[in-house]
Backbone as ProteinMPNN parsed JSONL, in Angstrom:
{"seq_chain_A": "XXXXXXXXXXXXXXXXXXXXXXXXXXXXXXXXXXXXXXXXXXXXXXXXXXXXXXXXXXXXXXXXXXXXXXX", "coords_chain_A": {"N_chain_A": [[51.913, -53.259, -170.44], [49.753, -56.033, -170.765], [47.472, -57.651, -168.735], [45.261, -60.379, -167.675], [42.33, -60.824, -166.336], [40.312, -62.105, -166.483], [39.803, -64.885, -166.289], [40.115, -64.749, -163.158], [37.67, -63.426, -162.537], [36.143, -64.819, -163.144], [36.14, -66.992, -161.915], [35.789, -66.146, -159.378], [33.527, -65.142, -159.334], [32.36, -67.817, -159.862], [32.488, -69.16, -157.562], [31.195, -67.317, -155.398], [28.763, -67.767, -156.62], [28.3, -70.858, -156.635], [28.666, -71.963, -153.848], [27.888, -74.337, -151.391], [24.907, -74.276, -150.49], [24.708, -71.376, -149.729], [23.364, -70.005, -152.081], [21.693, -71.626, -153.38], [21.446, -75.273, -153.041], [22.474, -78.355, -154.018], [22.698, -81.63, -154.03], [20.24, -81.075, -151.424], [18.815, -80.977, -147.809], [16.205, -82.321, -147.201], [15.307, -82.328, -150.187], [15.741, -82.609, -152.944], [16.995, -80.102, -154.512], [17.384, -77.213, -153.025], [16.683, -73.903, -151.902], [18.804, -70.913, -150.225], [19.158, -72.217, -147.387], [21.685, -72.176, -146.109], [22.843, -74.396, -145.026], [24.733, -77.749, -145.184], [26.224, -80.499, -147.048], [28.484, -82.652, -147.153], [27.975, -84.669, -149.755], [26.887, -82.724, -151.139], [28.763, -80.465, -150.961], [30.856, -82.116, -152.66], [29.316, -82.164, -154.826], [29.011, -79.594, -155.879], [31.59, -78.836, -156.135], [32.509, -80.522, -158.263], [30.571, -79.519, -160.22], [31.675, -76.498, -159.938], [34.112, -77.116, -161.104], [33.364, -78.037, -163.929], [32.028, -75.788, -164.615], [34.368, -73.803, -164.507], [35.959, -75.072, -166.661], [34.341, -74.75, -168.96], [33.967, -71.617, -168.898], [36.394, -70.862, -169.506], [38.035, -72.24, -171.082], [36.592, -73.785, -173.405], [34.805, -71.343, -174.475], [36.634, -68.782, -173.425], [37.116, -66.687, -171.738], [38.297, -63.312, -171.949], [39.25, -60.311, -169.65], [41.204, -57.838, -170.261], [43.061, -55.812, -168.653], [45.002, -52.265, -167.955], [47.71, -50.511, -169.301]], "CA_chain_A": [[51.707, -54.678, -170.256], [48.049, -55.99, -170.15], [47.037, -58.839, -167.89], [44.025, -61.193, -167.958], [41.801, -60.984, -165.595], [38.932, -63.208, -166.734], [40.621, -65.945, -165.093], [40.363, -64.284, -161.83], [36.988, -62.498, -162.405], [35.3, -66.046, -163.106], [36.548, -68.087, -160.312], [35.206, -65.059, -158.095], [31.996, -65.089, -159.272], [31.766, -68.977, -159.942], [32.703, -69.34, -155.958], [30.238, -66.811, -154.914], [27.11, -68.17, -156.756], [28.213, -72.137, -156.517], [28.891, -71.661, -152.368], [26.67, -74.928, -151.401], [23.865, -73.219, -149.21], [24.391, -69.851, -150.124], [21.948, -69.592, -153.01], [21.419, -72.947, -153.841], [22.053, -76.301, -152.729], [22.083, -80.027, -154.394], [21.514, -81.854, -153.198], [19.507, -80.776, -149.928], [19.2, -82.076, -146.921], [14.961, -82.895, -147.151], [14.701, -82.138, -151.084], [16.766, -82.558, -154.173], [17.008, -79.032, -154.601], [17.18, -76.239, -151.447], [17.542, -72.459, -151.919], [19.133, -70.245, -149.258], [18.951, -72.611, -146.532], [22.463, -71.519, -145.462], [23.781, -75.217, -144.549], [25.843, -78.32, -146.412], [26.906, -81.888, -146.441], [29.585, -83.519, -147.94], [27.77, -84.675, -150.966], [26.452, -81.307, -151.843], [30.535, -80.284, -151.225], [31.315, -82.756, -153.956], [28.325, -81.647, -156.352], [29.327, -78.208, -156.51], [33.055, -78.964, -156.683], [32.69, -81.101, -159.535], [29.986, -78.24, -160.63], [32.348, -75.354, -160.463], [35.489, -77.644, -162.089], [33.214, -78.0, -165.437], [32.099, -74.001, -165.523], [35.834, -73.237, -164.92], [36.649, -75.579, -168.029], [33.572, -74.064, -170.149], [34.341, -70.864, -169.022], [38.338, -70.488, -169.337], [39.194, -73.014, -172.456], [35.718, -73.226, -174.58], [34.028, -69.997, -174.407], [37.449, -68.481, -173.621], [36.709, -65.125, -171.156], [39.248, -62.76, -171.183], [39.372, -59.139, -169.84], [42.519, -57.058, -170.167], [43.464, -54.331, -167.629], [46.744, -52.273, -167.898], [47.738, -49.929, -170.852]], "C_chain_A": [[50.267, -54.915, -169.795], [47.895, -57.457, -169.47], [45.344, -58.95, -167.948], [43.852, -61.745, -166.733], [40.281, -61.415, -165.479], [39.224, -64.012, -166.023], [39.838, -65.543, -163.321], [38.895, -63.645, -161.462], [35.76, -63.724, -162.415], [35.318, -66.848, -162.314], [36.363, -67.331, -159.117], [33.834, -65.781, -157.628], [31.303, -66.591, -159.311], [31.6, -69.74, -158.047], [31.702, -68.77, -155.17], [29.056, -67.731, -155.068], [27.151, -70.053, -156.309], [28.385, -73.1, -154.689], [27.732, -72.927, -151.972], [26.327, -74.255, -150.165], [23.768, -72.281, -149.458], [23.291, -69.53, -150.696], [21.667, -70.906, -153.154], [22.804, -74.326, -153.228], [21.635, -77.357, -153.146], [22.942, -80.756, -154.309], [21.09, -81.721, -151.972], [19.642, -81.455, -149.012], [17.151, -82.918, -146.639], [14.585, -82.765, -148.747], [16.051, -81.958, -151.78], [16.987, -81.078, -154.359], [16.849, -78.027, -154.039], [17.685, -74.693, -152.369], [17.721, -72.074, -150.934], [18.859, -70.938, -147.994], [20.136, -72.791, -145.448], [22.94, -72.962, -144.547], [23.984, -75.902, -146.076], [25.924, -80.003, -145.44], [27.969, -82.19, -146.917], [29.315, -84.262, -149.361], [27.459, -83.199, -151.358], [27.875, -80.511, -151.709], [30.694, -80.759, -152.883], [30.191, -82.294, -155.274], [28.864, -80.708, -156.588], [30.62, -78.117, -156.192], [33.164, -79.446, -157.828], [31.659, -79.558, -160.715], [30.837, -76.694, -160.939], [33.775, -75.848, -161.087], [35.022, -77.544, -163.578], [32.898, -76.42, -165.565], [33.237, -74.078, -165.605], [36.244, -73.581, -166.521], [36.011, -74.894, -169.019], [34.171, -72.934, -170.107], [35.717, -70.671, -169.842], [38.547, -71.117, -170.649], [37.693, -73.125, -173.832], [35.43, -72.196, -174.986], [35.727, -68.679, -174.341], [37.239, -66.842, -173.153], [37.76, -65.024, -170.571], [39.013, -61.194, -170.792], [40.64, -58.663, -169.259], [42.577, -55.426, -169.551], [44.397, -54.081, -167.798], [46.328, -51.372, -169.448], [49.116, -50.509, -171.441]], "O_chain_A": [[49.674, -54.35, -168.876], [48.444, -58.374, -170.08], [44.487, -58.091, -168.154], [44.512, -62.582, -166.118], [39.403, -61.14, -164.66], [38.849, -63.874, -164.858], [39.125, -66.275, -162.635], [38.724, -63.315, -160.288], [34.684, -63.601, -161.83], [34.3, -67.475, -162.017], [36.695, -67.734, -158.002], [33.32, -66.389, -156.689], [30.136, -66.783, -158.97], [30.802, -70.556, -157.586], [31.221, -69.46, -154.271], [28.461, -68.318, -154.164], [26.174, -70.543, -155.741], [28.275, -74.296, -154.423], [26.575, -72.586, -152.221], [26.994, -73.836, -149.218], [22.598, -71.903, -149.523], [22.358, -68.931, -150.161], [20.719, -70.885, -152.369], [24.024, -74.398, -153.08], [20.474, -77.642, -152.854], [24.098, -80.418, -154.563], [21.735, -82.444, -151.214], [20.372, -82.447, -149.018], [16.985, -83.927, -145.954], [13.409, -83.095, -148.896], [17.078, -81.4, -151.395], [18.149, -81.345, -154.055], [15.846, -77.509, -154.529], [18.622, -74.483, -153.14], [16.957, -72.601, -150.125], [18.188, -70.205, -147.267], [19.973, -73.284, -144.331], [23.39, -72.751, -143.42], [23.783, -75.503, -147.223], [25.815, -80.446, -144.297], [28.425, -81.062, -147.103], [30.278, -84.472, -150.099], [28.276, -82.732, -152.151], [28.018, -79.765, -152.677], [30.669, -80.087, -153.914], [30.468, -82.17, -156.467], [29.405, -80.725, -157.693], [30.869, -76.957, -155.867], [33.938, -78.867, -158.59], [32.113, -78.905, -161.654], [30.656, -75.965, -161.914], [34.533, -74.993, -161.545], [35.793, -77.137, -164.447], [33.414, -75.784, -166.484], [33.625, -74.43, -166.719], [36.673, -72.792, -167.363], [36.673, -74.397, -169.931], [34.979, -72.749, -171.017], [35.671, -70.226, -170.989], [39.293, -70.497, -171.408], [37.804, -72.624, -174.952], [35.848, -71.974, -176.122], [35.816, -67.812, -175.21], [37.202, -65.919, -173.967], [38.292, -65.612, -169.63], [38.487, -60.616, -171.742], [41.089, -58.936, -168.146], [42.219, -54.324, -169.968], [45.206, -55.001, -167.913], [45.393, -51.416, -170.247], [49.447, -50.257, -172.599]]}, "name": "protein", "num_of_chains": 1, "seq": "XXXXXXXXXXXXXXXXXXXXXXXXXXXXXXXXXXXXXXXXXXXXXXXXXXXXXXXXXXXXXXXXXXXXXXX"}
């Protein structure tokens, strides 16, 4: 039985990199655009929620990434 773990391997990595503050943040809190400045507001919440809802959709149903583990 093989299971699909694209799903699971994209909503990792889309969580990691889309983290507002982590690597990037928009919007900032002195500039439309902040790297690594390791805070957040509540709009920059909602940007990169709505931001990682459309990868998920590109990812998962256009583009369509699967990888199968399991023999």
């Amino acid at each position: 039985m093989k299971t699909d773990w694209g799903p699971v391997f994209v909503a990792s990595v889309l969580f990691i990199l889309l983290t507002p503050g982590m690597l990037i943040q928009v919007p900032g809190r002195t500039r439309y655009v902040e790297f690594g400045n390791f805070q957040t507001s509540g709009l920059s919440i909602l940007v990169h929620s709505i931001l990682y809802l459309a990868f998920m959709c590109i990812f998962l149903i256009a583009i369509g990434v699967h990888m199968y583990i399991g023999s």
